[in-house]
C-alpha positions as CSV (number, residue, x, y, z in Angstrom):
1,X,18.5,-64.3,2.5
2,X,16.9,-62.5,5.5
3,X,20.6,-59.8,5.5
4,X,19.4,-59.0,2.2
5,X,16.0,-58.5,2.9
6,X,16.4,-56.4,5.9
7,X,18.3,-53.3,3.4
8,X,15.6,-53.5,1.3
9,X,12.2,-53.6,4.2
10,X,14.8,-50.2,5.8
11,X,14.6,-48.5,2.5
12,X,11.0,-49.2,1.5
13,X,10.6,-47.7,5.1
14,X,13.0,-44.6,4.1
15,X,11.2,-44.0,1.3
16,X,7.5,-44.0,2.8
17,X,9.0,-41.5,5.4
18,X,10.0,-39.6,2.9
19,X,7.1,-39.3,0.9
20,X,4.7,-38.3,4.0
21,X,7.1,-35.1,4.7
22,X,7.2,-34.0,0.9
23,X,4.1,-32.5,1.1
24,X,4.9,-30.6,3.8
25,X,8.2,-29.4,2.6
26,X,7.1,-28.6,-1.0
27,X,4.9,-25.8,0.9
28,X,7.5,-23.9,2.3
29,X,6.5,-20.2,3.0
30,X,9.5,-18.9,1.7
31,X,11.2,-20.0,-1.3
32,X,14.9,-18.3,-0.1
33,X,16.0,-17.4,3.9
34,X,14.8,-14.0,4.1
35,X,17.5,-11.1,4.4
36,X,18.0,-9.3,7.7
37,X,20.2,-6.8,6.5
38,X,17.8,-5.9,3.7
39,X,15.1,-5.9,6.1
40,X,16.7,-3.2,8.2
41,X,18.2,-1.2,6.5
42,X,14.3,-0.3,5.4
43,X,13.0,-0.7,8.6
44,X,15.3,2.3,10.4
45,X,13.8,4.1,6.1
46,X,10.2,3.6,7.1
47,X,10.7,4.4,10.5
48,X,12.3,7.7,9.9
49,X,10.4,9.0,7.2
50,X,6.8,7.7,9.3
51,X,7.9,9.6,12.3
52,X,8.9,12.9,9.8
53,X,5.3,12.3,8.6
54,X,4.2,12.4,12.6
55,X,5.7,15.8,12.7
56,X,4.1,17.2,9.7
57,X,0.8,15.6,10.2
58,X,1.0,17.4,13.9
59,X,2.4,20.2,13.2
60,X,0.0,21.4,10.0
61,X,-2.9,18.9,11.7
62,X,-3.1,17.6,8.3
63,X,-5.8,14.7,9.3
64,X,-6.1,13.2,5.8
65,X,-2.7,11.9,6.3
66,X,-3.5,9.7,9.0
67,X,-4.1,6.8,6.4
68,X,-1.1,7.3,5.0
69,X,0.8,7.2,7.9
70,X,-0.8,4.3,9.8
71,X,0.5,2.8,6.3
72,X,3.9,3.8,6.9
73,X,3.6,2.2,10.4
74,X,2.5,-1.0,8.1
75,X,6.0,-1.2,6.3
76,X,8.4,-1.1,9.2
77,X,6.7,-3.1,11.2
78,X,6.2,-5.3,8.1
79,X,10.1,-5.7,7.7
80,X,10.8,-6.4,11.3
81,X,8.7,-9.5,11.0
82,X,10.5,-10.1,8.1
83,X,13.6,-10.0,9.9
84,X,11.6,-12.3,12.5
85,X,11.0,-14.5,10.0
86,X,14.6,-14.9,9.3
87,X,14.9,-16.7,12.5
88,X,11.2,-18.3,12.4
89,X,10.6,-19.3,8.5
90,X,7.8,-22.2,9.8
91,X,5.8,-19.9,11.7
92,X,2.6,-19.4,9.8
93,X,1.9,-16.2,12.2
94,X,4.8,-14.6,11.1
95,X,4.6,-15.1,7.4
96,X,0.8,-13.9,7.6
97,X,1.6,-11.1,9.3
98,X,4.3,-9.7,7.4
99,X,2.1,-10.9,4.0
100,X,0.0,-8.4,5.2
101,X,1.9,-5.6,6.3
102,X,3.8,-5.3,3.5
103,X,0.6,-6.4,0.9
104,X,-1.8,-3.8,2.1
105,X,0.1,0.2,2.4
106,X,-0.5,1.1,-0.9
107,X,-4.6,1.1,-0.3
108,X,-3.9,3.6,2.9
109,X,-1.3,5.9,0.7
110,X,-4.2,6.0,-1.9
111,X,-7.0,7.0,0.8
112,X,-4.8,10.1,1.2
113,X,-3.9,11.1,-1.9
114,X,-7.4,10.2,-2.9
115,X,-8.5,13.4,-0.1
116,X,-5.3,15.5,-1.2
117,X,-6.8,16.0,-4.3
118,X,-10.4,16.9,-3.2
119,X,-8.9,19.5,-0.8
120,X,-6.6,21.1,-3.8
121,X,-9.9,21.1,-5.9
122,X,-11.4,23.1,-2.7
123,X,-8.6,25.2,-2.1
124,X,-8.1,26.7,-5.5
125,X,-11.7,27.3,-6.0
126,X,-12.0,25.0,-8.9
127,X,-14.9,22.7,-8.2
128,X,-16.3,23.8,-11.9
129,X,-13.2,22.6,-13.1
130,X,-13.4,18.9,-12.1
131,X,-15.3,16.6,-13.7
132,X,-16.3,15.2,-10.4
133,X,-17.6,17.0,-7.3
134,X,-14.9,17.4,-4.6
135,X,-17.3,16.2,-2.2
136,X,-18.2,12.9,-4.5
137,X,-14.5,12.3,-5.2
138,X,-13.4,11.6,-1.7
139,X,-16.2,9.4,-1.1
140,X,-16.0,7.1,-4.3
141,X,-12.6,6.8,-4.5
142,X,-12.2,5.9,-1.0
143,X,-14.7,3.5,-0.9
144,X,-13.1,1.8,-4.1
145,X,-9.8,2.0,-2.2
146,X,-11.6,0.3,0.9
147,X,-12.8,-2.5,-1.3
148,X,-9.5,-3.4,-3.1
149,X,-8.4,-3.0,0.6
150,X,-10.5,-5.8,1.8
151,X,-10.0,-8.0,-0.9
152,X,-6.3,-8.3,-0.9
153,X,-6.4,-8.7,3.0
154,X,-8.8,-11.4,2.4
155,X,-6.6,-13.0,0.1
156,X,-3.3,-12.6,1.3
157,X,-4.9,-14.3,4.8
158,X,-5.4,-17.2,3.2
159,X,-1.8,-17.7,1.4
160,X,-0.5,-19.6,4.6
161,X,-2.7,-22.7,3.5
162,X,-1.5,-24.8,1.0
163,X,-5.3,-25.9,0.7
164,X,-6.6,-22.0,0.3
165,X,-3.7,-20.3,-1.9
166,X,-5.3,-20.7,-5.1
167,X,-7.8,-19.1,-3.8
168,X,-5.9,-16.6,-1.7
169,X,-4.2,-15.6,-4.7
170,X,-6.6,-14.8,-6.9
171,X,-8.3,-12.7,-4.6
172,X,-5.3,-10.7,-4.4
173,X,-5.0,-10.1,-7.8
174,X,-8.7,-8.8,-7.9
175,X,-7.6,-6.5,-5.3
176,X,-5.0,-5.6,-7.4
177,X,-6.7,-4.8,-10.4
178,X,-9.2,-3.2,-8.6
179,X,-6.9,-0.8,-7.1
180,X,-5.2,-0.4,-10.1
181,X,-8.8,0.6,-12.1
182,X,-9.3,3.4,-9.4
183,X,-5.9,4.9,-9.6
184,X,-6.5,4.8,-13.5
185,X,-9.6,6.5,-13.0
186,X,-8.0,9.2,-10.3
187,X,-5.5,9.6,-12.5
188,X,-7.7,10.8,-15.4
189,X,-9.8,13.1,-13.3
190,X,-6.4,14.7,-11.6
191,X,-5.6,15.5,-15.3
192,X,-8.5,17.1,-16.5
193,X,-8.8,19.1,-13.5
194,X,-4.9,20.4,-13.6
195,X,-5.4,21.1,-17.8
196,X,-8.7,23.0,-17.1
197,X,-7.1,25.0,-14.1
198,X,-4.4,25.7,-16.0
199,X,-6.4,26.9,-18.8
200,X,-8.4,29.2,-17.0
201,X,-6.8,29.6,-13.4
202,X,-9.0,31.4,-10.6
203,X,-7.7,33.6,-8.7
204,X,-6.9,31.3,-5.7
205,X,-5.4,29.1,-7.7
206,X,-3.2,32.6,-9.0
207,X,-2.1,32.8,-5.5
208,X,-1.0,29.5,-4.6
209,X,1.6,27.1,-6.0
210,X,-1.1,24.3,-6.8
211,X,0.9,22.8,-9.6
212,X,3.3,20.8,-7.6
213,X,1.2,18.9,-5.4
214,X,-0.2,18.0,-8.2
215,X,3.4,16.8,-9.9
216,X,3.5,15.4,-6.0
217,X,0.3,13.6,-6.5
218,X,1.1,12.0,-10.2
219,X,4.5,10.5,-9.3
220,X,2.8,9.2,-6.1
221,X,0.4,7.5,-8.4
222,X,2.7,6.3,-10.8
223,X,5.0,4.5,-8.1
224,X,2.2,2.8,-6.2
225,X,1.0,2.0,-10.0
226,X,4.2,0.6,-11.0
227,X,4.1,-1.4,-7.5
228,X,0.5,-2.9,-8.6
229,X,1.8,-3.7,-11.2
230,X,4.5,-5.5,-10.1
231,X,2.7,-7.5,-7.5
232,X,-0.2,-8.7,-10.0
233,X,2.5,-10.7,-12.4
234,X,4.2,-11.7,-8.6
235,X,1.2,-13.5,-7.6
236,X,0.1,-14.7,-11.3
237,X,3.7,-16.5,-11.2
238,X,2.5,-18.4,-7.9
239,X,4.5,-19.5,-5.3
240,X,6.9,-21.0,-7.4
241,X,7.5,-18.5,-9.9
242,X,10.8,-16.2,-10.6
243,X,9.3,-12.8,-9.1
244,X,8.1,-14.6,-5.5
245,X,10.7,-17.2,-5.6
246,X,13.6,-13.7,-5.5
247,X,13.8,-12.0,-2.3
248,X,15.5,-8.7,-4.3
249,X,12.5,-8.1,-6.5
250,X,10.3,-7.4,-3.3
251,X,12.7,-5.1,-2.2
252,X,13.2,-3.4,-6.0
253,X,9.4,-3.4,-6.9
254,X,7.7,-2.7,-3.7
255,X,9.9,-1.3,-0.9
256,X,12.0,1.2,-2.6
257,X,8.8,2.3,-4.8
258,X,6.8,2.2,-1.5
259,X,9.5,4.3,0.2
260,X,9.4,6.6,-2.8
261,X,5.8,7.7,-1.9
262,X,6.4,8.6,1.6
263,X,9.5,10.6,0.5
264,X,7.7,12.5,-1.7
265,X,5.2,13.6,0.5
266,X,7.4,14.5,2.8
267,X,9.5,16.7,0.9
268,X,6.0,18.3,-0.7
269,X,4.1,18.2,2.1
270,X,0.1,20.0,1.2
271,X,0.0,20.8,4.7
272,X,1.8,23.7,3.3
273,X,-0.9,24.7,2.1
274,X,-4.0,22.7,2.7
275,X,-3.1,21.8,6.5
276,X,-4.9,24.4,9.4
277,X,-8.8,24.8,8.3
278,X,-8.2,28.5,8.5
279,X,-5.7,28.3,5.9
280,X,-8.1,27.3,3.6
281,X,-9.4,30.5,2.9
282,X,-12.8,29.8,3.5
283,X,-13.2,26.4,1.6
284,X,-16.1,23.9,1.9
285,X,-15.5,20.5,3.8
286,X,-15.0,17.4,1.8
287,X,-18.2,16.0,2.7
288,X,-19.4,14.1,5.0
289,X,-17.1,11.5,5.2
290,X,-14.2,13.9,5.8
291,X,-15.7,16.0,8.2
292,X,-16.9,12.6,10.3
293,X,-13.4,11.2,10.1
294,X,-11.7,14.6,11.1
295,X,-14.2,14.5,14.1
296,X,-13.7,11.1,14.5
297,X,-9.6,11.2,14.7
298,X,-10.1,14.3,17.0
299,X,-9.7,17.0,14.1
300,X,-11.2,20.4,14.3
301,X,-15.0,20.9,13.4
302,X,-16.0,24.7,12.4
């Protein structure tokens, strides 16, 4: 009587053991072992095209760029940790981190090509064209892009913590749809600027070759759009779900989109044309935020 007992206390035991780990293994940060090739193979991408952008940026001073490349400094240090996090999937650090890294570069690519288009509007002469003020665009689109900006890094803090990721994630998704609303809203006002200009052109805008940094600018848009996109349904699906639950999707959807933008810019680089102050034939500052930053990041003040 007491050898058949004794199975049945060990298993009762077994099981109770069992139960008080589940919680902690059904809140695993990563539903698959993350790839290390994957990772760096787009590591060695981001790192070559942010150090091309380096160059350019120094090169034609082109200060506006800065967000955009402190965002490309973002992804390959994003996808080391990754690679880190091959090695070290229960470290909460790690997993925030790269969260992060790899969650907020779109809202720095955005800040620039928020101030490309202000300094297009400038250089072509075509403030009466757009149906906001050069100066006013900067500022309200970058602030929106701050906020969004915030918000995800608010959220994607908290989607370490079982307790918190609810919560996490829906503050993400604001930050999402927030960013997405803005770029909607950039979008429109890039468009009715470029179908005014091209109406009735100035004369600056005779001389230069305006149009494709503005081609530059819309499939910028339309990658980090698609990416937005992408990463709302990710997070709506939850931890669980079929887009955050498949490694190759992050790398589809965000990195090669991601990597997209920074290609593009460096192939049509405005610097070209909108880089040195003195080649801006005598346009007007953004405003005061520019000018401030420019002073701030050590850029030239006339």
């Amino acid at each position: 009587m007491a050898s058949s007992t004794l199975p049945s206390v060990t298993q009762s035991a077994t099981a109770v053991a069992s139960a008080s780990t589940a919680p902690h293994k059904a809140f695993a940060y990563y539903q698959y072992d993350p790839s290390v090739p994957a990772a760096a193979i787009f590591t060695v991408l981001f790192l070559v095209t942010t150090a091309f952008h380096c160059l350019q940026a120094f090169r034609k001073r082109t200060f506006f760029f800065i967000p955009l490349i402190v965002g490309g400094f973002f992804e390959w240090i994003g996808y080391i940790t990754r690679i880190l996090a091959h090695y070290n999937m229960d470290s909460k650090g790690i997993f925030i981190t790269q969260t992060l890294l790899l969650l907020l570069p779109p809202s720095l690519f955005a800040a620039s090509i928020y101030m490309v288009l202000g300094r297009l509007i400038l250089y072509t002469q075509g403030e009466s064209m757009a149906p906001i003020r050069a100066s006013l665009l900067t500022k309200i689109f970058v602030a929106g892009d701050a906020l969004s900006f915030l918000v995800q890094a608010g959220g994607g803090s908290m989607m370490a913590s079982a307790d918190r990721q609810a919560l996490g994630k829906n503050l993400v998704i604001i930050g999402l749809v927030l960013q997405i609303l803005f770029f909607g809203l950039f979008v429109i006002t890039s468009m009715i600027f470029h179908r005014r200009m091209t109406t009735s052109p100035t004369i600056a805008a005779l001389e230069a070759p305006w149009q494709k940094y503005m081609y530059a600018l819309y499939a910028a848009s339309l990658l980090i759009f698609i990416r937005s996109v992408f990463r709302i349904f990710e997070f709506a699906g939850g931890h669980d779900g079929k887009l955050m639950s498949t490694e190759v999707y992050i790398y589809i959807f965000d990195a090669a989109l991601m990597l997209g933008v920074m290609v593009v810019f460096n192939v049509v680089h405005p610097g070209a044309i909108i880089g040195r102050r003195e080649e801006m034939k005598g346009a007007m500052p953004l405003g005061g935020l520019e000018s401030g930053s420019e002073s701030f990041l050590g850029g030239p003040r006339r």
